[in-house]
N, C-alpha and C positions, 0 to 999 in steps of 0.2 A: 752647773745647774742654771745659772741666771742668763749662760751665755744662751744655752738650749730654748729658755722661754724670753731669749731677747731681750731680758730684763739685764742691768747694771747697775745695784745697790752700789753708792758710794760708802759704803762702812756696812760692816755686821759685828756686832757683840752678842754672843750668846754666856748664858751665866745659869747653872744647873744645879739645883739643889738634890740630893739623894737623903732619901728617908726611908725606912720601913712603915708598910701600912698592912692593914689586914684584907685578909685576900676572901671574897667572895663565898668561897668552900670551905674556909676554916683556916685558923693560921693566919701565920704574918709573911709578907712576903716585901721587898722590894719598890719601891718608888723614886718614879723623876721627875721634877719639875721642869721646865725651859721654860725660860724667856730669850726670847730671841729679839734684838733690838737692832731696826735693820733703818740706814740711813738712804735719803735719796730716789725713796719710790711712795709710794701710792698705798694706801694700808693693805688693801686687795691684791695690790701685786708684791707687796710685800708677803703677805698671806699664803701665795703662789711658791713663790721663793721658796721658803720655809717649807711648803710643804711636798715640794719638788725633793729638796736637799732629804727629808725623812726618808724619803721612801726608799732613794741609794745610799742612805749613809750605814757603814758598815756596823756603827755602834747600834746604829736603829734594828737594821738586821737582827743583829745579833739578840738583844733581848726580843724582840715583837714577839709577843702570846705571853711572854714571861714575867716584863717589868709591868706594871701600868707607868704608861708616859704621858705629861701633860704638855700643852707647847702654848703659850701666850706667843702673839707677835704685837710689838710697839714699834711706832717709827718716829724717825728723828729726823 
């Protein structure tokens, strides 16, 4: 991802909490938090990063429409 937008984070830690929350329509459904803590860049290109990596990441794939996913980024 980072290579594609030229960007080179010196470090990333992500740390993801999973929860149940109530879903819109009724019912309880699934939740994720992220934070994604990315070293070496710029908060905006960090931002970039981040949201590069969601769009192909297989985990992201797989739930979008289903989980609600949150994504903080921090840099270091």
């Amino acid at each position: 991802m980072g290579a594609q937008l030229k960007l080179k984070p010196s470090s990333v830690t992500i740390q993801a909490a999973v929860g149940i929350g109530t879903k819109s329509d009724g019912g309880f459904g699934l939740k994720v938090d992220l934070i994604a803590t990315i070293g070496g860049l710029a908060q905006a290109d960090a931002e970039k990063v981040v949201a590069a990596g969601h769009t192909v990441c297989p985990y992201s794939n797989a739930v979008k429409g289903n989980v609600d996913v949150t994504i903080a980024v921090k840099i270091t």
